[in-house]
TORVO-724523 format. One record per residue: residue in three letters; y negated, x, z of N, C-alpha, C in turn. Coordinates in steps of 0.05 Angstrom, whole numbers, plus 5000, padded with zeros to 4 digits. Each point is the difference from the previous one (the first is absolute). Layout:
N
alaYXZYXZYXZ/...
# end
This chain:
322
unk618453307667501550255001502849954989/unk501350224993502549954992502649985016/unk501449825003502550015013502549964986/unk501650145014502849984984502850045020/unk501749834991502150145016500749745026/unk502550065011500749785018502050175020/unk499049935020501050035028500549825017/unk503450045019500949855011501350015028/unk498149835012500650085028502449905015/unk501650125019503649864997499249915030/unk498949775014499949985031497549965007/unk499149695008497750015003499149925038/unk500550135011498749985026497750195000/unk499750095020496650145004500950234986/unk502150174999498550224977500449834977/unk502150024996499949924963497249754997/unk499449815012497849914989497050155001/unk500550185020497050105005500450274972/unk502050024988499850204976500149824975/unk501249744997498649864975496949984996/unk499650005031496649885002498750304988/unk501050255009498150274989500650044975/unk502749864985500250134979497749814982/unk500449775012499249814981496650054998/unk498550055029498050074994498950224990/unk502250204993499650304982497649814974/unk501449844988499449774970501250274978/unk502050095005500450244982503749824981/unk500649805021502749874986498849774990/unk502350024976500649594987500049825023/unk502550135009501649815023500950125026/unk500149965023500949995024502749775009/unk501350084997502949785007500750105035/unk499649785010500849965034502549765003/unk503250135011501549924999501250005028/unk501349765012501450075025502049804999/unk502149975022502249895000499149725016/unk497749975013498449815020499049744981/unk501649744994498149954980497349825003/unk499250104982496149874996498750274998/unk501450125025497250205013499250184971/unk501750164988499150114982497349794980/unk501249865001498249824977496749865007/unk500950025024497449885031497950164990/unk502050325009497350195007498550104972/unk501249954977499550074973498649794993/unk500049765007497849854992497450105020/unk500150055021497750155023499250154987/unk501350244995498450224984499449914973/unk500849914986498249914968496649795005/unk500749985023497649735006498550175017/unk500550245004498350245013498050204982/unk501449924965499350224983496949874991/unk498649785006496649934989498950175016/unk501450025028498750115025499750264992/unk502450155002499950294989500350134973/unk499449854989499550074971501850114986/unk503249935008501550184981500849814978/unk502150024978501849804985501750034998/unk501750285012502849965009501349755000/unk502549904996501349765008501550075016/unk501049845023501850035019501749794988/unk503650075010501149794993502349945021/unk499949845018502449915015502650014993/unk502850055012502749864990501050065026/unk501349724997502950035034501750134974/unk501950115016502450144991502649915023/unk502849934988501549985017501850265003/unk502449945023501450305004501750104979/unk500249714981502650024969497650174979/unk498550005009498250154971498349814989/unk499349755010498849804989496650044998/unk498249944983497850115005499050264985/unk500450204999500650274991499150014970/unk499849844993499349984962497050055010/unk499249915019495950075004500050204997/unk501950245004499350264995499550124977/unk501549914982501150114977497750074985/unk501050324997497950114983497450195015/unk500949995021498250155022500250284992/unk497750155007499550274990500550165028/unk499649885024500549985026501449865019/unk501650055010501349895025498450125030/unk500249845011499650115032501949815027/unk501850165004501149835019499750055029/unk500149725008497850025034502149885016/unk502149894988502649845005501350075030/unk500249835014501750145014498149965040/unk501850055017499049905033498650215001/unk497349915020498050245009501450015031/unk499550235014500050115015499349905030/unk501549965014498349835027499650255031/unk499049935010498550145023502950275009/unk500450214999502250105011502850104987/unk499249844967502450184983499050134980/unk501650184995500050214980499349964972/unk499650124979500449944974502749974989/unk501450095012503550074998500149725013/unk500449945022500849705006499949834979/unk498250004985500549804974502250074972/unk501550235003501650054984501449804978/unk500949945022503049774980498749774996/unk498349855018498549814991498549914978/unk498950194998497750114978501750094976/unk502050145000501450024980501049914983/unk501549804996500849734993498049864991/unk497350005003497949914995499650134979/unk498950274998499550174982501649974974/unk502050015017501650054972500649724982/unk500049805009499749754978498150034991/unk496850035004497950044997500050244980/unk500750125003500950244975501349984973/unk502149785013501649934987500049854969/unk497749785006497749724993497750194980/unk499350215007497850194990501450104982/unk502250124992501350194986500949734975/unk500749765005500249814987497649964985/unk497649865009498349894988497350194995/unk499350235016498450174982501450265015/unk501750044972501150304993498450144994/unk497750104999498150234984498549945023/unk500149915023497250115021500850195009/unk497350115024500650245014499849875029/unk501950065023500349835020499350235018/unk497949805015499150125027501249785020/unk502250225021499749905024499050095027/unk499149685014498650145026502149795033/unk502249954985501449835019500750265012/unk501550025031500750115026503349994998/unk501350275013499250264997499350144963/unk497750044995498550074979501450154995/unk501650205007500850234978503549964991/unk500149855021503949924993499549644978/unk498049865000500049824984498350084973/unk499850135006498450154968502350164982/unk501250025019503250194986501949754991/unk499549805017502249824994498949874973/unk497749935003497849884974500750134978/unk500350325000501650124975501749874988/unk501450085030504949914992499449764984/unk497949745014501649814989498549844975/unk497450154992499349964970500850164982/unk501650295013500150224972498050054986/unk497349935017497850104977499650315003/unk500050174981498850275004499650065027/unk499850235010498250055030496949975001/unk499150134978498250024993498149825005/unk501149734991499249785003500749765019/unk500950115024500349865023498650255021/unk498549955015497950125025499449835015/unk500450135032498949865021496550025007/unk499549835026497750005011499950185028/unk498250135004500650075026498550305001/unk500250164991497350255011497149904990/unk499149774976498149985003498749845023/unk501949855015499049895029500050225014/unk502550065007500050245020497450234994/unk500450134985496850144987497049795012/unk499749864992498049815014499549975027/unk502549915009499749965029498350265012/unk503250324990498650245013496550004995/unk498649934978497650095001498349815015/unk500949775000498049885012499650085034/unk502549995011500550125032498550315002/unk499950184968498650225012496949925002/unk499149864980497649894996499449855026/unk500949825012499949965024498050175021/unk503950235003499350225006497350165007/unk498950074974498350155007497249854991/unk499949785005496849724991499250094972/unk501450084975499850054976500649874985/unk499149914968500649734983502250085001/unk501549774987504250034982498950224976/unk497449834988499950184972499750335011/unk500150185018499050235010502950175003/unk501549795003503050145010502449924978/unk500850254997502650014984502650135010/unk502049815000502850165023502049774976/unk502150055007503350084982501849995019/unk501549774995503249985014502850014974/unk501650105012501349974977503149885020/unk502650144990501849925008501049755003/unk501049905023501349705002497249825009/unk500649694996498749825014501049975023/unk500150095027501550025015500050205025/unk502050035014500950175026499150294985/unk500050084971500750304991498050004977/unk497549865003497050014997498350224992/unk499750204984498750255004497550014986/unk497849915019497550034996499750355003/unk498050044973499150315000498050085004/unk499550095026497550115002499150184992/unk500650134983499750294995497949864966/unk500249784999498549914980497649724999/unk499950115026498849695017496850155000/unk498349964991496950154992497949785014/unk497749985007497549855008498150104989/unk497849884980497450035000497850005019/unk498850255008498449985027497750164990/unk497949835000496750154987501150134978/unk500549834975501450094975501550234994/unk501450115018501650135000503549895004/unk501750114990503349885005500650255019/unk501149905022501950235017502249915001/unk501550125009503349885010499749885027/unk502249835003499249875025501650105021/unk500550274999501150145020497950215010/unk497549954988497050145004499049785023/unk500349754997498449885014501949765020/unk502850095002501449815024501950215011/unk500450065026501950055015503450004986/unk501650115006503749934991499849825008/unk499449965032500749745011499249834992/unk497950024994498049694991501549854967/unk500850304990500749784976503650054995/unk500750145023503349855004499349645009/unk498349895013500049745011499649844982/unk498150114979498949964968502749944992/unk501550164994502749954985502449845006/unk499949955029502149845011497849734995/unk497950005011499049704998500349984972/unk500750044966499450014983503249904992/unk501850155012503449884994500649855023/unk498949945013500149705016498649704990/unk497450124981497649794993501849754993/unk501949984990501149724991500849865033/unk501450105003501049905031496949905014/unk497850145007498249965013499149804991/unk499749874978499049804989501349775004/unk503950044999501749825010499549915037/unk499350145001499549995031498549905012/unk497950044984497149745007499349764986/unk502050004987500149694972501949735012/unk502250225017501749865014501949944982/unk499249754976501549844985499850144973/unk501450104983498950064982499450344984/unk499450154981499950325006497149934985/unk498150374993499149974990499449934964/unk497749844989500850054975497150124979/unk497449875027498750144983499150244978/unk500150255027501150294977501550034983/unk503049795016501950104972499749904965/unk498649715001499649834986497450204983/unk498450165012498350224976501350094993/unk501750125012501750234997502849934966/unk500449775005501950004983498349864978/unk498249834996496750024986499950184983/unk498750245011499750174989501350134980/unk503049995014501550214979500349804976/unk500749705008499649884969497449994980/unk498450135008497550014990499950274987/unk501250205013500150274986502949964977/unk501849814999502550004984498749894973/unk497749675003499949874979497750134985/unk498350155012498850164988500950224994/unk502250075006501050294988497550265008/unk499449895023497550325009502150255004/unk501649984997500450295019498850065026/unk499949845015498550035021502750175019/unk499150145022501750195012500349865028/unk502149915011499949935022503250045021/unk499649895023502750075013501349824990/unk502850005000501649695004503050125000/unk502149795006501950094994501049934978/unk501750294989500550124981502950094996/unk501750054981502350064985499450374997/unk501450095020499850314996502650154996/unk498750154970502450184988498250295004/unk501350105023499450294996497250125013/unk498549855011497950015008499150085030/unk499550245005499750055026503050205009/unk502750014978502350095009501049685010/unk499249784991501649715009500149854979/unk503049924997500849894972501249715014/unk500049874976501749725003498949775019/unk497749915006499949925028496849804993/unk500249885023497349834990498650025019/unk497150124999498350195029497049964980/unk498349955031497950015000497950254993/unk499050064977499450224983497649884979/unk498450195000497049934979501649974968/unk498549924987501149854982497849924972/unk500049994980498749914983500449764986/unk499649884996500349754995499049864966/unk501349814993498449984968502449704994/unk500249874972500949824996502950025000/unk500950245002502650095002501750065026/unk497849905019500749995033499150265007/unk501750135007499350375007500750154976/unk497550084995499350214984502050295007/unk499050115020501650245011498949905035/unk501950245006499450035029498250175005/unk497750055007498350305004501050155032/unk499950205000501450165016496650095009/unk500750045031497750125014500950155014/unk498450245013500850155016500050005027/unk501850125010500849805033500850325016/unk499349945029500250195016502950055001/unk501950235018502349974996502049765014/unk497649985026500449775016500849714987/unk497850004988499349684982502550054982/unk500250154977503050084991502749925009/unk499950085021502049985020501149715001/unk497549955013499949655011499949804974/unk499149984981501449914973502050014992/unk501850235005502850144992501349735021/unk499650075026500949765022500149704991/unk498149934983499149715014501249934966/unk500250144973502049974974502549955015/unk501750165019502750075000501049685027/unk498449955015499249705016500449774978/unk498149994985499849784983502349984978/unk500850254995502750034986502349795010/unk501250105015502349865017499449724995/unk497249915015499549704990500049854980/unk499450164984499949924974502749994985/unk502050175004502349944996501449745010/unk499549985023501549695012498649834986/unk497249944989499749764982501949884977/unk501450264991501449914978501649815003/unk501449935029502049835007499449785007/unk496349935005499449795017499249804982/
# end
């Protein structure tokens, strides 16, 4: 089959390695580059996965590099069609996504920094914490286009919601379709008003077949799901979903599908919300975001988007300083 193209993963603990491992087994790249500041590990686990590919039949190459905090290392990138940065402290039992602010920041932004240096022409996905204030900062400090810097985060959140409805009501994932948009975060707005189930081949809404109550609990368990996972891991957050999740969208970038999905996004004008970086469907292609697609939302859901842009705002402003 044909492959082309190079992607580069910025942080290799359990997500960032468990997304070299999906990209790499896509067999759709040249190369897979896995980089961390830890040294060996990047290079450890990249010899693991290449000595994995008789097994699973891909020919992807994976390629290890330590990187130091001066920028040392960073030439493994060069030339990447993709960035994904995973950079940055996960989350422990009891704090916020915001608790990692300034920490994580400083992180990001060298890491940004190193990327804008050595491959200027990628399109950078980040899925480091808080997701929508380090995705803004990921802008500031490559100056790449907007366009071409996007976060991670409603295609998990989206996931999570369906799987908990699927749960829900003993129905496959493939049967249920539901949509979060807004922040990764406290100001989360899963939409029900577009949340549908396949039941004896028919699609209903899923306000035909659950209670308010039942799927208000649906929606808080859904902007909690990261925490709940921190919670029972103890040590550690989750990375499996996220690690498809940011997968994927490099799979819809290097192929240029146009594939339509959530993520966060650079919005001018969209919804009545300008300037701001929010969780919104999205099209996707080699050019990062295509456009933003606009859906229709109750006045409620409206509302609560309007809220959770004008939240992430403020935050997003203090990155500039950090």
């Amino acid at each position: 089959m044909a492959r082309n193209g190079k992607v580069a993963v910025i942080g290799a603990g359990f997500y960032g390695s468990t997304t070299a491992q999906r990209l790499a087994e896509y067999d759709i790249f040249d190369e897979v580059v896995l980089t961390d500041i830890i040294e060996g590990r990047p290079e450890g686990l990249a010899l693991d996965m290449n000595q994995s590919r008789p097994i699973e039949g891909f020919e992807t190459k994976v390629t290890g590099a330590t990187t130091g905090r001066s920028g040392e290392g960073y030439e493994a990138i060069a030339g990447s069609d993709i960035v994904i940065i995973t950079a940055g402290l996960p989350r422990k039992p009891g704090m916020s996504r915001m608790d990692l602010i300034e920490t994580n920041a400083k992180i990001v932004r060298q890491v940004a920094e190193n990327v804008a240096k050595h491959a200027p022409n990628a399109v950078v996905i980040v899925v480091s914490n808080p997701l929508d204030e380090m995705t803004a900062l990921a802008q500031l400090a490559t100056a790449f286009p907007k366009n071409r810097v996007l976060g991670q985060a409603g295609m998990l959140d989206t996931a999570r919601f369906t799987n908990s409805v699927a749960e829900k009501l003993g129905v496959p994932v493939a049967a249920v379709t539901t949509l979060t948009l807004g922040s990764h975060g406290d100001t989360m707005v899963p939409v029900p008003s577009k949340c549908t189930v396949e039941v004896d081949g028919k699609r209903q809404p899923l306000t035909d077949l659950l209670s308010a109550e039942d799927i208000e609990a649906l929606v808080e368990r859904t902007r909690n799901g990261g925490a709940e996972v921190v919670a029972l891991l103890k040590t550690g957050s989750a990375f499996y979903a996220p690690a498809a999740a940011a997968a994927r969208m490099a799979k819809a970038v290097i192929e240029d599908s146009g594939a339509v999905m959530p993520v966060c996004a650079w919005v001018e004008g969209e919804y009545g919300i300008d300037g701001v970086y929010l969780g919104v469907v999205a099209e996707l292609g080699r050019e990062g975001v295509r456009k933003v697609v606009e859906t229709d939302l109750t006045d409620s859901e409206l509302a609560a988007l309007k809220e959770a842009a004008e939240a992430v705002r403020a935050k997003q402003a203090d990155v500039q300083n950090l």
